[in-house]
Structures are given as structure tokens and as C-alpha cells.
KEDREN-571807 format. One record per residue (C-alpha): residue number from 0; x, y, z; residue in one letter; chain. Coordinates in nm, 4 decimals. Example, Ala and Ser with C-alpha at 12.3 -4.5 7.8 and 13.67 -1.06 7.14 Angstrom:
BEGIN
tordren num->0, x->1.2300, y->-0.4500, z->0.7800, residuo->a, cadena->A .
tordren num->1, x->1.3670, y->-0.1060, z->0.7140, residuo->s, cadena->A .
END
This chain:
BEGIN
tordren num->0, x->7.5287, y->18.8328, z->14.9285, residuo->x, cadena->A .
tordren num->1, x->7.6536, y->18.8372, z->14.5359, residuo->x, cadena->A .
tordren num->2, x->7.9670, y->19.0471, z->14.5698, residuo->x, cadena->A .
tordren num->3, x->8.1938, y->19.1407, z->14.2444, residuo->x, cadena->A .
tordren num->4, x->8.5026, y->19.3739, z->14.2509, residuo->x, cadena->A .
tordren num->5, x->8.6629, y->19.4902, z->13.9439, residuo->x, cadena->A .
tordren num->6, x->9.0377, y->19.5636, z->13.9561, residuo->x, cadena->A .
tordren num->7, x->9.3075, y->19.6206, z->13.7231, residuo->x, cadena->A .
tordren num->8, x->9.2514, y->19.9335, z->13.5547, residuo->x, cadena->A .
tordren num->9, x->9.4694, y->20.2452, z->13.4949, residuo->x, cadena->A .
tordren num->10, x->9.6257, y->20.5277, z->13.2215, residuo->x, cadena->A .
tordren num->11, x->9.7563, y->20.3308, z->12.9842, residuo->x, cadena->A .
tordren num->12, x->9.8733, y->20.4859, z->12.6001, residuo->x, cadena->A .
tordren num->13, x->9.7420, y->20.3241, z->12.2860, residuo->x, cadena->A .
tordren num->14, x->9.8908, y->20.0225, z->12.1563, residuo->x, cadena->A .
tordren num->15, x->9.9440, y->19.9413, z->12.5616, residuo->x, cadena->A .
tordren num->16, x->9.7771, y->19.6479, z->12.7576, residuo->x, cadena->A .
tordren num->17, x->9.6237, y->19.5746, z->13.0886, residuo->x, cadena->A .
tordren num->18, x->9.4788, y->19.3170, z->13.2914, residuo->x, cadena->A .
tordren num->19, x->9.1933, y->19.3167, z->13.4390, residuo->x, cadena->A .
tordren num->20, x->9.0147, y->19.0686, z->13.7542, residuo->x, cadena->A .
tordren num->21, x->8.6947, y->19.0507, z->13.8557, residuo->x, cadena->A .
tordren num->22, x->8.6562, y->18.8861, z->14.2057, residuo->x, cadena->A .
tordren num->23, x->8.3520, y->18.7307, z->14.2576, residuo->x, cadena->A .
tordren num->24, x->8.1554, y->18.5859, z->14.5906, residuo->x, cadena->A .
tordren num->25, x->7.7886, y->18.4954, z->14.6942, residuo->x, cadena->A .
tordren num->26, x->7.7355, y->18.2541, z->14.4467, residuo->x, cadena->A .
tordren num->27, x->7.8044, y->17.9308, z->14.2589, residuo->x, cadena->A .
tordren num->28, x->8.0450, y->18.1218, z->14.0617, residuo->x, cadena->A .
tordren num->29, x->8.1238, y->17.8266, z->13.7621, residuo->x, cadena->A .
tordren num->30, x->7.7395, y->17.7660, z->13.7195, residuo->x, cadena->A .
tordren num->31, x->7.7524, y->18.1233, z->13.5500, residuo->x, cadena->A .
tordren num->32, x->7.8280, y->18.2326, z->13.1855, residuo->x, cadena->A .
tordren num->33, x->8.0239, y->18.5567, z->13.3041, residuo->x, cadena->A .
tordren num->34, x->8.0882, y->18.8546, z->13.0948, residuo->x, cadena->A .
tordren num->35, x->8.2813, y->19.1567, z->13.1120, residuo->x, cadena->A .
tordren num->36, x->8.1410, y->19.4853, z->13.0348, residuo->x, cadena->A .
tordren num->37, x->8.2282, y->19.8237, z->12.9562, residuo->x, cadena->A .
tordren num->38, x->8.0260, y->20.1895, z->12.9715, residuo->x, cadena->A .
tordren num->39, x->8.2048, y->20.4870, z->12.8486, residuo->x, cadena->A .
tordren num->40, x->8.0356, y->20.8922, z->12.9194, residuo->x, cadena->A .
tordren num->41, x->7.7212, y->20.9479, z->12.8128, residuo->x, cadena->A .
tordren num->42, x->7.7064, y->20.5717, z->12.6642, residuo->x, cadena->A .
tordren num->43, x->7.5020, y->20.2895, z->12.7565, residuo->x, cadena->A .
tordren num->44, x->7.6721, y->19.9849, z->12.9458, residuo->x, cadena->A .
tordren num->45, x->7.7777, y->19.7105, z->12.6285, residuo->x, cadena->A .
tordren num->46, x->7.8865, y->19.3388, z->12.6749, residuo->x, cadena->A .
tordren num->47, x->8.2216, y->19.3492, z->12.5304, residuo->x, cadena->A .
tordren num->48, x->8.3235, y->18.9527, z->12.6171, residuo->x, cadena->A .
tordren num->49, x->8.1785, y->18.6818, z->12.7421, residuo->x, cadena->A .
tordren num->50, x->8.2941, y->18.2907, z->12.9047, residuo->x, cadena->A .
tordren num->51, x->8.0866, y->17.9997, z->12.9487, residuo->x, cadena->A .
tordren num->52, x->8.1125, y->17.6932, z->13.1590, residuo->x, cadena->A .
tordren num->53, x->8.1973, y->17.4612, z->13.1985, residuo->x, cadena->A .
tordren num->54, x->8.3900, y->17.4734, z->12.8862, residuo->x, cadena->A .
tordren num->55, x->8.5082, y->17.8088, z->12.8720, residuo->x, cadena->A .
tordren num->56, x->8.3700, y->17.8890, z->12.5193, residuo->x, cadena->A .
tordren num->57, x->8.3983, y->18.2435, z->12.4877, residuo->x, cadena->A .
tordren num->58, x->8.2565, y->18.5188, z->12.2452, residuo->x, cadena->A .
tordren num->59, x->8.3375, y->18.8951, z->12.1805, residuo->x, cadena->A .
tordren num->60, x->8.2419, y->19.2119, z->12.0876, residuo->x, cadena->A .
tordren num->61, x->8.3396, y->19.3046, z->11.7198, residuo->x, cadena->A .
tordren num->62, x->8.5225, y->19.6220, z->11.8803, residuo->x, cadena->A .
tordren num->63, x->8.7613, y->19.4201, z->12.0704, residuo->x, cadena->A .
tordren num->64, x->8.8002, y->19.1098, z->11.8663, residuo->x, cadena->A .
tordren num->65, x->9.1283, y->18.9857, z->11.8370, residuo->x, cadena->A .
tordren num->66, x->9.2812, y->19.2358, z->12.1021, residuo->x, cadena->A .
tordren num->67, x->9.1262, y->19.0959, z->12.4381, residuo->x, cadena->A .
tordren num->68, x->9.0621, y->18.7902, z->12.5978, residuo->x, cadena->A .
tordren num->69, x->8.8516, y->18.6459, z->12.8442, residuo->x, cadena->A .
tordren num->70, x->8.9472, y->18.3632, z->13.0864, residuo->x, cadena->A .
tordren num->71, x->8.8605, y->18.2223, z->13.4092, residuo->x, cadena->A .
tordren num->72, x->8.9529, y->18.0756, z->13.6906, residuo->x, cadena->A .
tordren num->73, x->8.6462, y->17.8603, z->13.8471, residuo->x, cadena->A .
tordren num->74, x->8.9149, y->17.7727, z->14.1567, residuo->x, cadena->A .
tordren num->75, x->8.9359, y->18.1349, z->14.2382, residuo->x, cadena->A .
tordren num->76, x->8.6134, y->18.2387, z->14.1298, residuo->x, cadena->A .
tordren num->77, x->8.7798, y->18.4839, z->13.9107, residuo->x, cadena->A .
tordren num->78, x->8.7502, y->18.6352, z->13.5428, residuo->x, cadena->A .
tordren num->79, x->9.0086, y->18.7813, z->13.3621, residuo->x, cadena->A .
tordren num->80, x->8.9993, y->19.0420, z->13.0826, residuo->x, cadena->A .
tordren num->81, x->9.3525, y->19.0435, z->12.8862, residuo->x, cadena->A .
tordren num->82, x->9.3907, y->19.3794, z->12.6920, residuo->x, cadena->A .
tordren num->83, x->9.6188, y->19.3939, z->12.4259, residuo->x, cadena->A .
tordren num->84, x->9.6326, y->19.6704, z->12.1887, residuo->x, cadena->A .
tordren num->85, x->9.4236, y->19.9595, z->12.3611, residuo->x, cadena->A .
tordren num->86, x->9.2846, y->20.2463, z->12.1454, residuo->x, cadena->A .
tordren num->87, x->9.1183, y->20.5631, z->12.2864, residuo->x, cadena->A .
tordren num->88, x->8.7363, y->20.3998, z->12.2713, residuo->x, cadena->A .
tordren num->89, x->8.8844, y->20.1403, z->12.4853, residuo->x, cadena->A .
tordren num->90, x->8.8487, y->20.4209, z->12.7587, residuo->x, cadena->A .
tordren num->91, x->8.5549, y->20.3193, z->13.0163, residuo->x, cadena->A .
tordren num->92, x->8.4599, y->20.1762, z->13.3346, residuo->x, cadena->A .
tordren num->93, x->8.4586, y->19.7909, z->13.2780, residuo->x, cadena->A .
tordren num->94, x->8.2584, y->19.5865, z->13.4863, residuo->x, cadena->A .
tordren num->95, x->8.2104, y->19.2095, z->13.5369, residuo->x, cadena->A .
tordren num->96, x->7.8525, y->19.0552, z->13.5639, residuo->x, cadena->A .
tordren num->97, x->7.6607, y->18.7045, z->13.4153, residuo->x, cadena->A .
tordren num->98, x->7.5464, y->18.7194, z->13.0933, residuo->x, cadena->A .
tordren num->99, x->7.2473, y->18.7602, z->13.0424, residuo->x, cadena->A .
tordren num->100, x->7.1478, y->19.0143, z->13.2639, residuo->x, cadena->A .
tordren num->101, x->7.2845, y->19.0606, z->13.5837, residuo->x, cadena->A .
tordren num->102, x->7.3416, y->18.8875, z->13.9572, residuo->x, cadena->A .
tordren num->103, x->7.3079, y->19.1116, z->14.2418, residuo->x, cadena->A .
tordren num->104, x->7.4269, y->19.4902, z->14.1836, residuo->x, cadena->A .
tordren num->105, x->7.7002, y->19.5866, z->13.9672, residuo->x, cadena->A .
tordren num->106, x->8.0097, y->19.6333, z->14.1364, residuo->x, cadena->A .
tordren num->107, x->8.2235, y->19.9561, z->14.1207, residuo->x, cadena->A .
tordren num->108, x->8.3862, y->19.8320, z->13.7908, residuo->x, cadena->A .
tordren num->109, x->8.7556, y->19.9679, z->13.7465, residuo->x, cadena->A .
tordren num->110, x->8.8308, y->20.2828, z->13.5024, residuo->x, cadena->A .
tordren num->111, x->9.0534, y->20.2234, z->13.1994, residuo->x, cadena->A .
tordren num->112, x->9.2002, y->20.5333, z->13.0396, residuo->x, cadena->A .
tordren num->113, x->9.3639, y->20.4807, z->12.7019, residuo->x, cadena->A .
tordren num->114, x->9.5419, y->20.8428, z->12.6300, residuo->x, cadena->A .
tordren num->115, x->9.8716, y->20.9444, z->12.5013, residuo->x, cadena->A .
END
């Protein structure tokens, strides 16, 4: 069955960076326009990046333009999320999913915290 784990996230202080990787299994993983996601308290879930395929054309959220970037690696059926740059509204759970909608469930997503 479609499985996607989310890992990577942490406490990190503003200005800091993290990576995160989104595993994904259960389906033809590089037929899929993945995204990355994010949903913060009380907030509803937002696409903050997304990749194509096969050519990897990518797009992103005003919010985070400039500071991330999305990659991925159709070998290991993985997505990246680079985070440069983190400000406190970067805090969230980030998940990975297609775009549009979504494949399966969502997976357990991984928490960033952006505090001093």
C-alpha cells in the first residue's frame, strides 16, 4: 500500500536550516508531481512546494520563495525539502503528498520548530 514517511525535522533558531526527506513506497513514485506541505495550529494544511517529472520543474509558495528548495530523487523514490533561512511561521508539521490532492493517507509528517 502507498506508504510516505516524513523525516528531518527538529528545533532549529531563525536564520537556521534543515533538511527534510520524504520516503515514499506503494507506487510508481516518478509518475507523480510530488509536493511538500506544511499545517501549522489551528491552520489549514497549505502546499508550500511542489516537483514535477520527469523534468523536475518545480514551483513554490510565495512564503518560502527563495529560502527552500525542492528536489528529488526518482532512484530512491525520495523528495527533499532544503530549508534555508527559517523564520518563526516556518514552524509546522510538513508533510509530503502528490499534488493535486493526495495518494493514500498522509503520513505522520515531521515537526519543524523555528524558535530562539
Amino acid at each position: 500500500q502507498v506508504q510516505l514517511v516524513e523525516s528531518g525535522g527538529g528545533l532549529v533558531q531563525p536564520g537556521g536550516s534543515l533538511r527534510l526527506s520524504c520516503a515514499a513506497s506503494g507506487f510508481t513514485f516518478s509518475n507523480y508531481v510530488m509536493g511538500w506541505y506544511r499545517q501549522a495550529p489551528g491552520k489549514e494544511r497549505e502546499l508550500v512546494a511542489s516537483i514535477g517529472h520527469p523534468g523536475g520543474s518545480t514551483n513554490y509558495a510565495d512564503s518560502v520563495k527563495g529560502r527552500f528548495t525542492i528536489s528529488r530523487d526518482n532512484a530512491k523514490n525520495t523528495v527533499y525539502l532544503q530549508m534555508n533561512s527559517l523564520k518563526p511561521e516556518d514552524t509546522s508539521v510538513y508533510y509530503c503528498n502528490i499534488v493535486p490532492g493526495i495518494l493514500g493517507s498522509w503520513g505522520q509528517g515531521t515537526q519543524v520548530t523555528v524558535s530562539s
